[in-house]
C-alpha positions in Angstrom: 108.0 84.6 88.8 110.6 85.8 91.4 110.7 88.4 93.6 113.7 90.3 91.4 111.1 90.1 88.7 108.2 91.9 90.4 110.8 94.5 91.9 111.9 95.1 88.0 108.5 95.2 87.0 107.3 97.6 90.0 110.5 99.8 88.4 110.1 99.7 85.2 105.9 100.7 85.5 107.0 103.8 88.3 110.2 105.1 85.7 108.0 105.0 82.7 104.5 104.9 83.4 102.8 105.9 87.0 102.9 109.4 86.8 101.8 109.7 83.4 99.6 106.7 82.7 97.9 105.3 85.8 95.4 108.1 86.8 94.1 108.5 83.2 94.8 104.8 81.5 94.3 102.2 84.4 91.6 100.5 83.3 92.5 100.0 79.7 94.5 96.3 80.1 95.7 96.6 76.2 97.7 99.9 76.5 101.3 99.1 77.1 101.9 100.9 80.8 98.4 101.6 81.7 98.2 99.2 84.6 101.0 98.1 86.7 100.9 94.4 85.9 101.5 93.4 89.4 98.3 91.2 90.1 100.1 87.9 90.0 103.2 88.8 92.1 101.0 90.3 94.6 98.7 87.1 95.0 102.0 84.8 95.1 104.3 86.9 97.4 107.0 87.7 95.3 105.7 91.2 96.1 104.2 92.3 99.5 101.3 94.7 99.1 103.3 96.5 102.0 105.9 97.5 99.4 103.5 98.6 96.3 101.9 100.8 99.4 104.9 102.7 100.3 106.5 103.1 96.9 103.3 104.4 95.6 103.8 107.1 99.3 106.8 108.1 98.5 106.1 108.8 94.7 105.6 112.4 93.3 102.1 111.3 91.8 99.4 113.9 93.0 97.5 113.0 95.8 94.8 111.8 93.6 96.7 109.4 91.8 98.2 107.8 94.5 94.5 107.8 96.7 93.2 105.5 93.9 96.0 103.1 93.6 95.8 102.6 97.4 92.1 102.0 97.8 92.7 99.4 95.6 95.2 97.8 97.4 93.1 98.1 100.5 90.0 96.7 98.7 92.0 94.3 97.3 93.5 93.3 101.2 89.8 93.9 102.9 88.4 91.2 100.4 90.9 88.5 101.4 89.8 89.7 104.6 86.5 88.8 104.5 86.6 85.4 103.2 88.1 84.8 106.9 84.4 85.5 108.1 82.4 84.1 104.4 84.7 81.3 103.3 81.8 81.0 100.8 82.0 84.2 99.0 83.7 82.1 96.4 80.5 80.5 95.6 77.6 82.3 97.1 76.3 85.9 98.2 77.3 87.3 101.0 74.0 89.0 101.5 71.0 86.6 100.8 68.5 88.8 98.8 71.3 89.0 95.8 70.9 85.4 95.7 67.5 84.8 94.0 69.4 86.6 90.5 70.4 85.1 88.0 73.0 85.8 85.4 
């Protein structure tokens, strides 16, 4: 886990498989390409989300494409985010009424 290695991987997933395989594939986890296998080098650092975001900007992937890739990224930052004001969203419900269910 380096940084080179998340910049080859962020590479490799825009030259062969963005355009093609995001928008229609990204939520199937066991097709080669479908997702951009960055989760881990995001959550380290090897690869600021800052980056993902303006790589995915300066793409030729249609508007649509590239809309879903960064609302997850700004999901992904707004729940970090929030564990600032409910450092027990780990372990509890942010909203108290989802707490009486049960599994």
């Amino acid at each position: 886990m380096s940084e080179e290695d998340a910049v080859s991987n962020l590479n490799l997933f825009f030259q062969r498989g963005f355009a093609m395989m995001y928008e229609k594939d990204r939520n199937r986890a066991d097709m080669e390409r479908s997702t951009l296998k960055l989760s881990a080098h995001l959550r380290i650092g090897t690869l600021c989300t800052n980056e993902l975001y303006y790589k995915v900007e300066k793409s030729d992937l249609k508007i649509c494409g590239s809309k879903k890739i960064t609302w997850r990224l700004f999901w992904r930052n707004l729940a970090y985010f929030r564990l600032l004001d409910f450092p027990q969203m780990p372990d509890r419900s942010i909203r108290a009424h989802y707490e009486e269910q049960t599994e």
